[in-house]
C-alpha positions as CSV (number, residue, x, y, z in Angstrom):
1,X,123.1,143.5,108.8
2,X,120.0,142.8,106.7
3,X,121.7,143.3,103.7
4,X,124.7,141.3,104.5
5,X,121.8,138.2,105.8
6,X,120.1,138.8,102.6
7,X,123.1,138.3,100.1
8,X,124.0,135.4,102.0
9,X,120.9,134.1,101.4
10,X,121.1,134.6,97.6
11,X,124.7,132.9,97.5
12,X,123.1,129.9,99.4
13,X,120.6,129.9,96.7
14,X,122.9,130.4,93.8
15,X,125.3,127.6,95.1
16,X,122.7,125.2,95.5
17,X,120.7,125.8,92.1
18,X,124.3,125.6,90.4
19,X,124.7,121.6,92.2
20,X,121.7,121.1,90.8
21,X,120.7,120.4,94.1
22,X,117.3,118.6,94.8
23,X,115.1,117.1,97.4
24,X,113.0,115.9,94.5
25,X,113.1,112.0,94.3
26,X,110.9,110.2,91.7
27,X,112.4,106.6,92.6
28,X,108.8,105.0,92.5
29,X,107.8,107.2,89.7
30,X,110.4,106.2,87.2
31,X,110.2,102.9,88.1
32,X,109.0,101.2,84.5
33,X,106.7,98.8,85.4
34,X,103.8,98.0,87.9
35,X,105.3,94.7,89.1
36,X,108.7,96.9,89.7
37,X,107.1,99.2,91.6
38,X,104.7,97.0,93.6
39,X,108.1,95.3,94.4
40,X,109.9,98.0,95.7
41,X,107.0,99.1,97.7
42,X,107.1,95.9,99.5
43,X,110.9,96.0,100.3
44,X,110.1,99.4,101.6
45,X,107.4,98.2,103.7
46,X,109.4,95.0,104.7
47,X,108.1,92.5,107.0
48,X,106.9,92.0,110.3
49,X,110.0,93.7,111.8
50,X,108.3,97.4,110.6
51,X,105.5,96.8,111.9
52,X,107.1,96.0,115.4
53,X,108.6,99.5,115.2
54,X,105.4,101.1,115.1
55,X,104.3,98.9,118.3
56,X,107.1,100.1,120.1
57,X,106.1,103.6,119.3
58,X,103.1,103.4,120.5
59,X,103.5,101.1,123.5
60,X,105.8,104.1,124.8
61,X,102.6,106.0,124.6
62,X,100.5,103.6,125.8
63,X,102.5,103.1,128.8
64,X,102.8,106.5,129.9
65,X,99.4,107.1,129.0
66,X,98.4,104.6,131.8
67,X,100.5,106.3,134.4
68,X,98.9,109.6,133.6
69,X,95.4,108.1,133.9
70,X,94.4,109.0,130.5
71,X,92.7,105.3,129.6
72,X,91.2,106.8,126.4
73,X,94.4,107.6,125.5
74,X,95.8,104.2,126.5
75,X,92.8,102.1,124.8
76,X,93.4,104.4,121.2
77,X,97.1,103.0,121.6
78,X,96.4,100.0,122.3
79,X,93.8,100.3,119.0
80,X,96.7,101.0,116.8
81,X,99.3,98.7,118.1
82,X,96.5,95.5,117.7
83,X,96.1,97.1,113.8
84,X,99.9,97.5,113.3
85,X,100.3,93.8,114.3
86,X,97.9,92.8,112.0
87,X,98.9,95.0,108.9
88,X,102.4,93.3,109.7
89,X,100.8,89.5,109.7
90,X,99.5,90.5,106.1
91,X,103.5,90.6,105.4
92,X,104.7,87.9,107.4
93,X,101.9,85.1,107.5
94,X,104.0,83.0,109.6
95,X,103.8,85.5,112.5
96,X,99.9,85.1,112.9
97,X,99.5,81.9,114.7
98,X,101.4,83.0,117.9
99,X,100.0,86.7,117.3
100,X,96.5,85.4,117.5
101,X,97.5,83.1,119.8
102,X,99.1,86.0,122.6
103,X,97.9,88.7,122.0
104,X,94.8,90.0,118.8
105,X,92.4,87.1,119.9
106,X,93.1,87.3,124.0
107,X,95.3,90.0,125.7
108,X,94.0,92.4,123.9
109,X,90.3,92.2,124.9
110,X,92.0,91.6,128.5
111,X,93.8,94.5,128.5
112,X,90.8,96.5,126.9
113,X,88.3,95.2,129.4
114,X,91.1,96.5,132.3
115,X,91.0,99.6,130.8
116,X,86.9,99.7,131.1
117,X,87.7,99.6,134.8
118,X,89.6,102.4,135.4
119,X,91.1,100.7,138.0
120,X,95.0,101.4,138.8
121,X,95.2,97.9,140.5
122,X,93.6,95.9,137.6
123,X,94.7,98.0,134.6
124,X,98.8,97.6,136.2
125,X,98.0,93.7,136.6
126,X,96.8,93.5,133.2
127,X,99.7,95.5,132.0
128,X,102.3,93.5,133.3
129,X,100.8,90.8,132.1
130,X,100.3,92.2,128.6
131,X,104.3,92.9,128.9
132,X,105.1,89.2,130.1
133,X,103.2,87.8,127.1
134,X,105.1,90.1,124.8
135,X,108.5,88.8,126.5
136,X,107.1,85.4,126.1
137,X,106.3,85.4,122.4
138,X,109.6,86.8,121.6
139,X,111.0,83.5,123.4
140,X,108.7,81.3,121.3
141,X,109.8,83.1,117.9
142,X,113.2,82.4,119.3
143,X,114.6,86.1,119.7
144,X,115.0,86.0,123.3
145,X,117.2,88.9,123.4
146,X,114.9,90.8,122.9
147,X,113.2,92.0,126.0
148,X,110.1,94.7,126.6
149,X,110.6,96.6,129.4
150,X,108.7,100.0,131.0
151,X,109.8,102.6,128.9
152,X,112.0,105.3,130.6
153,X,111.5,108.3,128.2
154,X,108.0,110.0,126.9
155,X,108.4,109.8,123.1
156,X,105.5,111.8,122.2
157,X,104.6,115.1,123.6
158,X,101.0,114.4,124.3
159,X,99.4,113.2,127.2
């Protein structure tokens, strides 16, 4: 059985090797010049719409990091979702007004003070607040269709 595993193994290999199969990818590498390469690094880090997918990650975390209690947790989330807003404002300038406006320069000490608390009562008030405001800049950036709501699956295995 071992042998038969093994010689399977060295086929695998053998097949690949002859594909010249690779992994290997040196797109930014071989790019020729600075400017070409500082251009495809921003198309790779896009706009504000990346940076939104980060958020979402860690709001799922954030969430169910409230409902286990764990508001270190919650405030380290909440850390990182205010600093992947603004790395994404450095992209999209025209996304700072309403950011500032919602959520970087007022929910977010809000929240942050809630979490001080440690209070269920406050810190779920301040939450659903926190997720009405997000609901409400969407409407104002005119993307109403899209819609935060409590998140129904733990995404990280931490807690």
């Amino acid at each position: 059985m071992k042998i038969l595993l093994l010689i399977s193994l060295i086929l695998s290999y053998n097949l690949v090797a002859q594909n010249n199969y690779s992994t290997k990818s040196n797109w930014l590498l071989e790019t020729p010049t600075d400017t070409q390469k500082f251009q495809k690094i921003q198309t790779q880090l896009r706009g504000f719409d990346l940076a939104m997918v980060e958020v979402g990650y860690r709001f799922n975390s954030f969430y169910f990091a409230l409902g286990d209690k764990n508001y270190e947790l919650a405030q380290y989330q909440l850390d990182k979702i205010k600093k992947a807003i603004e790395n994404g404002i450095q992209r999209r300038v025209k996304r700072k007004e309403n950011s500032e406006l919602m959520f970087l320069k007022t929910q977010y000490k809000i929240m942050s003070k809630a979490l001080l608390t440690k209070n269920p009562k406050t810190i779920q008030a301040e939450y659903t607040n926190t997720k009405q405001l997000c609901n409400t800049y969407y409407k104002a950036k005119r993307v109403p269709f899209i819609r935060v709501i409590n998140p129904q699956y733990r995404w990280q295995p931490i807690k």
